[in-house]
N, C-alpha and C positions, 0 to 999 in steps of 0.2 A: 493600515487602516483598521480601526478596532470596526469591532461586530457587536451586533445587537439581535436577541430573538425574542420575539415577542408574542406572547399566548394572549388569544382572548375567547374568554365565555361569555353567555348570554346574547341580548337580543341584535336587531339590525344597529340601533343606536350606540352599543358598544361595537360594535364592528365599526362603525364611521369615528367614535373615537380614536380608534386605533389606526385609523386610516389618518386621522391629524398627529398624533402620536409618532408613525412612521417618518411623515413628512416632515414634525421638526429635529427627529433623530437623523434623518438622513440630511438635511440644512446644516447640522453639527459636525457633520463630516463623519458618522459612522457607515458601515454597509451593515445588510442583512442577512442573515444566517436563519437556513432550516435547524439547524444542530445547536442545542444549546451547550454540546460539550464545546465547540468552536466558539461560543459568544464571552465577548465583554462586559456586557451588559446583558442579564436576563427580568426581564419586567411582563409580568401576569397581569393583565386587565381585567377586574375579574365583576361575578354575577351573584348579587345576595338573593336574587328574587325567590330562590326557594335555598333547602338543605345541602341538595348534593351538591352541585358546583363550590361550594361553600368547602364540604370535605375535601375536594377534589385539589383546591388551593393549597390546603395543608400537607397534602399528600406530596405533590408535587414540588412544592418549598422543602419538603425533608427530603427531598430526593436529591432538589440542587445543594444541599447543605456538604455533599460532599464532594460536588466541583469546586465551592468556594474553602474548604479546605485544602483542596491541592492546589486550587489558584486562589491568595489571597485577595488580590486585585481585583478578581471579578468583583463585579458591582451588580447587587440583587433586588430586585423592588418590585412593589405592588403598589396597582394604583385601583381606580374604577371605584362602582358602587360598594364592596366591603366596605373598605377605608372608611365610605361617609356615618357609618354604624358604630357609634363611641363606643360601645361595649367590643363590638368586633375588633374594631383598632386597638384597643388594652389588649385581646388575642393575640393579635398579631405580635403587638410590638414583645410582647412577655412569651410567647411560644417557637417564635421566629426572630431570635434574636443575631442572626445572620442575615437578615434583611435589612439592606442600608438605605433604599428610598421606601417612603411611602408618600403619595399622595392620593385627590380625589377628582369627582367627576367636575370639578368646577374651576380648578387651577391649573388643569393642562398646559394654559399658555406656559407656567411659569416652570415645567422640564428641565431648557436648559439651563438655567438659572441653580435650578433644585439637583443636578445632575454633574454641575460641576462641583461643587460642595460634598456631593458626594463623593465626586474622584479625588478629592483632599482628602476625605478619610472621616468627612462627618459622617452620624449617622443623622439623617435627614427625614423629619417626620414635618407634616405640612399640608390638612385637611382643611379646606373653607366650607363654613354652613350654606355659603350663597354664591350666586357665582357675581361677578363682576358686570358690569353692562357701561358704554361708552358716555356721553352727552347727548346722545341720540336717541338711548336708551336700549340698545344691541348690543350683541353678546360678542365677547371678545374673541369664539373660534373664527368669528367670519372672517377675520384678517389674519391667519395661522395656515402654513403651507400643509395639502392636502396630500398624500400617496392612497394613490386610491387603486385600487383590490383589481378593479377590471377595466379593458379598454375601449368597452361598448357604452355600460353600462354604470352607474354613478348615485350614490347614497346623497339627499340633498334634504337636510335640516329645516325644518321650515316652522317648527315650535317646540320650545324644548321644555321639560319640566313636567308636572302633572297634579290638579288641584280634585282630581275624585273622591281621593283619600275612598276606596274601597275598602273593607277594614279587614281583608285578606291580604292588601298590596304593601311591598314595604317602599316602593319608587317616589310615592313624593315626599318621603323622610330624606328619600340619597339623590334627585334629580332635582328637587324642588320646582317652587310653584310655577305656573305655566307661564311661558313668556314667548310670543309669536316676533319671527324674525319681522322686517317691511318687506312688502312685496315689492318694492322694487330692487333692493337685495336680494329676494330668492333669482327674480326674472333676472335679473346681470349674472349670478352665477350660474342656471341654466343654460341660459345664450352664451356664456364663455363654453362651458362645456360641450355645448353645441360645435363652436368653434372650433374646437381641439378634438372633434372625432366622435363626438358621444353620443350615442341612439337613442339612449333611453334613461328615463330617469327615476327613481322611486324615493318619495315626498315619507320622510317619516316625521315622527311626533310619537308622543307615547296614548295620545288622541289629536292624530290631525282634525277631525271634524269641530275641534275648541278654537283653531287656527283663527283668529284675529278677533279676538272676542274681549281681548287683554289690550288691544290698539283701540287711540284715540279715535282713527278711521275711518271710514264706511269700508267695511271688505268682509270678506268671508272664504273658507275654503275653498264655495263652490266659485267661487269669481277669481281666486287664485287659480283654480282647474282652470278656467275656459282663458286668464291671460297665457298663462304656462302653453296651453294648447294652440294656441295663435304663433309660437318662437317656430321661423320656418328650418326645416332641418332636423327639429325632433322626432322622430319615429313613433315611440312608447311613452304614455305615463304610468307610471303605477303609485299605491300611496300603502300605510301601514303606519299606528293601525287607526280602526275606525272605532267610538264609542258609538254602539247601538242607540242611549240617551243622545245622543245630538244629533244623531241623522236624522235630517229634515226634505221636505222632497226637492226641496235646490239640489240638493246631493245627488239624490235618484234622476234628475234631470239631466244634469250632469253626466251621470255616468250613461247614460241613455244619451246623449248628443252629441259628444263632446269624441270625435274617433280616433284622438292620441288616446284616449284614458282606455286603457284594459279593461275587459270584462272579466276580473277579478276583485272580488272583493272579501278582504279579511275583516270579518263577522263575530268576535269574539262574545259568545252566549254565556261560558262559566257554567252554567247550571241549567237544568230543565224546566226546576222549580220554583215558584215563584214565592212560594216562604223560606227557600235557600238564598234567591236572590237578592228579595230585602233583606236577609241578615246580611251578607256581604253588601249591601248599600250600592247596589248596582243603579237602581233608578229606572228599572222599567222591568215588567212582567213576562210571565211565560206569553201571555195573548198579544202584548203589543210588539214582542220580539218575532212570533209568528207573524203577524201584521206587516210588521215592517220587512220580514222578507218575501212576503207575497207582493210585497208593492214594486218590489227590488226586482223579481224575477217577471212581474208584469212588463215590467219597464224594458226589461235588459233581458230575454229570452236568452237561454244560453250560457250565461253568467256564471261562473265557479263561485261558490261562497266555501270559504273555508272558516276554520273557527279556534279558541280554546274552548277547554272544559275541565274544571277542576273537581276531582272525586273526593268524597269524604268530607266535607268541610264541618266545619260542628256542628252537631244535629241534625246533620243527612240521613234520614232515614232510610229504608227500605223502600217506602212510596216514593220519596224525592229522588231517589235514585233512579226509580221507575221511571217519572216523569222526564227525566233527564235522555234516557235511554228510549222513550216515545218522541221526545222531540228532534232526536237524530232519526229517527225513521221516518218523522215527516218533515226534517227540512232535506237531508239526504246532502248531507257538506260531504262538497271535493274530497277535504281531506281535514282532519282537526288535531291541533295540538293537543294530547291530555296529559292532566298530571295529576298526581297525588296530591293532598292538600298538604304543605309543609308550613308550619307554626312560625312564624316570622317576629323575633322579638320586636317590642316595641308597637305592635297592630292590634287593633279591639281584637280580630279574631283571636288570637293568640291565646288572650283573658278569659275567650267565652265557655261554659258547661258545655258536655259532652259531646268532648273529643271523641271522634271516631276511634278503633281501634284499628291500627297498623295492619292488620291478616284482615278486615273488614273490608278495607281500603283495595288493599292488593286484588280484593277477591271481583271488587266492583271495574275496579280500572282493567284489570284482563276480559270482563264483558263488554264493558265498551269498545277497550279496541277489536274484539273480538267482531261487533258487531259494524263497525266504524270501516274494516277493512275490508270487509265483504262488499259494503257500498263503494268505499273508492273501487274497488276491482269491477265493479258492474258498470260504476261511470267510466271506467281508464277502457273497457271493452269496446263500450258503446260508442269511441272516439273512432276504431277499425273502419273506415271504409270512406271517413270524411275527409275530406280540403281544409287544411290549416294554413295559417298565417304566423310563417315563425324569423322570428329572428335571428338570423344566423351567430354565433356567438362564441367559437370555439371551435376548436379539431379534438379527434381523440385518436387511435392506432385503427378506427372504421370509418370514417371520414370525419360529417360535420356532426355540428352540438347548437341545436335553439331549445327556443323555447315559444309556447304556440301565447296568445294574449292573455290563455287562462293559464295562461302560469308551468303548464305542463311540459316535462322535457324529451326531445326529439330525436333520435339520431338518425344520420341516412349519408349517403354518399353524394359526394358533389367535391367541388373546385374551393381549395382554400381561397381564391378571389372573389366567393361568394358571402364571405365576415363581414358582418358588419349589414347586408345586405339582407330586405323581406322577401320572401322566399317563399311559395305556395307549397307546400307537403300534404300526399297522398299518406293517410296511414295505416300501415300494413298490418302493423303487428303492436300488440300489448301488454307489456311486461306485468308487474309488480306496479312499480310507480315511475318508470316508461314508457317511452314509444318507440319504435320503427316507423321508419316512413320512405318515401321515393319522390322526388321533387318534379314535378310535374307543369311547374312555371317559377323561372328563375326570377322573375322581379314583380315584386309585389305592387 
């Protein structure tokens, strides 16, 4: 049986690619392999959204260059958002000329197809600008066999694409423009997975809150939350991610009603400033971003907000920096993605006057996290002594593994008959970005 291994970078959406990706390698009759010296096939999925993952590809293609010298046969490819970057592709194809697939985010279905041609000895290049959609107007992964990562828990596509165009973002150059699955597609493949074991679900988009905006219709997110919430037998919802520009209070309603949906919410701010913000075209301000999470936490007492936040971006000043680093003191997020501002060819920001400098950059991202971790350690404390609501979801060599609604992870002793299964946890103890805890009511 030939082998396949398969790396992937960047966000939840490319992780569920690669969950369909899996499924039609293994339809084809391959198995999986952790070892890529064992594989037949090695294929990187990979992440342009910033710089490094970027190096990281290159790196690691010159590393496999000398398995596929001692195995000619091996068969090497990259697919994902690089690929859809015409300048990046000439990269590839001219730097990595031991790489015999290449494809993109939008022709997935067409692998085996693209993968036997390969085992003939093409070399096989094969990027579409757009992606395909049926008679019905739906996208072609909906009918492409799924391997999916976990047996609880389930990645579920619900609009794909992205029309923000933020002029820091390079996604709707390589995912393109939004296009919202039917709700009565999303709800059948929920309720199947319902069927087949699954607790919990998490609704991605690159902005679900755009979600059916693009349908003939009447629907909306928040009416997708509350049918999704009605399938008996679901546990959990959770979604990712959210545009602060389109949260409206059906949303907040929602998440305040609705007791499948988690008290979690990812918040992506980017910036403190609001002369940072309009230059990245974000669409809404320092005061109406504070606004909208005071409305959020009126609603939903208790609530995790967690966030991104991008350092340096052109003409961040000292003050906007400032600004950035006061608005994490008063909104006080769970926990936030940062990063450095990385130049993304082909993006206004890219073109724009002063560029931050590199030791600038560095000098401000290590204050934030600095400051960032101080507050997750005072909220992960402040959890010591409370009643959570976790989902049992694993074992590890100390017993079990959840996670509580806000998203935070658990571990404690109990009965592996307990997976799968809500579970009240006392918590004892507070790591880093852990818990300890002692199960105090086995069934939620």
């Amino acid at each position: 049986m030939k082998k396949f291994y398969l790396r992937t970078m960047g966000c939840q959406m490319n992780d569920h690619d690669s969950e369909v990706i899996r499924g039609l390698l293994l339809s084809q009759g391959y198995d999986e392999t952790e070892e890529a010296e064992e594989a037949d096939l090695i294929l990187y999925n990979t992440c342009c959204v910033r710089e490094n993952p970027e190096r990281k590809v290159y790196g690691n293609m010159m590393n496999y260059k000398r398995l596929k010298e001692a195995r000619p046969n091996l068969i090497i490819g990259i697919c994902g958002c690089m690929t859809q970057q015409k300048e990046e592709l000439q990269n590839i194809l001219a730097q990595l000329p031991h790489v015999d697939l290449v494809f993109g985010t939008h022709n997935i279905h067409r692998l085996p197809e693209l993968l036997a041609r390969a085992e003939g000895g093409e070399r096989v290049v094969e990027v579409w600008d757009e992606a395909p959609y049926d008679e019905e107007g739906q996208d072609f992964r909906e009918s492409l066999p799924v391997e999916r990562g976990h047996r609880l828990k389930a990645f579920v596509n619900i609009i794909y694409g992205c029309t923000n165009f933020c002029t820091y973002c390079i996604v709707p150059y390589v995912r393109g423009k939004e296009h919202s699955r039917l709700p009565e597609s999303i709800i059948a493949e929920v309720s199947g997975l319902v069927e087949a074991g699954y607790k919990e679900v998490t609704l991605l988009g690159q902005n679900v809150n755009a979600y059916g905006k693009d349908l003939s219709i009447d629907t909306s997110f928040s009416r997708l939350l509350a049918e999704l919430n009605a399938i008996e037998g679901l546990q959990r919802i959770r979604f990712t991610t959210s545009h602060p520009r389109d949260m409206g209070p059906d949303l907040i309603n929602a998440l305040a009603s609705l007791e499948k949906v988690c008290e979690h919410l990812h918040l992506p701010v980017q910036a403190g400033s609001s002369t940072v913000l309009r230059r990245m075209n974000r669409g809404y301000t320092r005061e109406s971003y504070l606004e909208l999470v005071r409305q959020v936490r009126q609603a939903v007492p208790g609530i995790a907000i967690t966030t991104d936040i991008i350092v340096g971006f052109p003409g961040e000043t000292e003050e906007d920096f400032a600004e950035t680093l006061s608005l994490v003191e008063e909104v006080r997020f769970d926990s936030a993605f940062t990063f450095i501002y990385s130049p993304r060819e082909g993006t206004p920001a890219a073109r724009l006057p002063d560029q931050v400098p590199e030791e600038i950059k560095k000098e401000r991202i290590y204050r934030l996290i600095e400051l960032q971790n101080r507050i997750s350690s005072e909220y992960i404390q402040s959890m010591v002594g409370t009643h959570q609501e976790v989902l049992v979801e694993s074992t590890d060599d100390q017993g079990l593994v959840g996670r509580t609604r806000t998203n935070r992870q658990v571990h404690f002793a109990g009965s592996e008959q307990l997976l799968g299964e809500l579970v009240t946890v006392e918590i004892t103890e507070a790591g880093t970005w852990t818990l300890r805890g002692k199960i105090v009511q086995p069934q939620g």
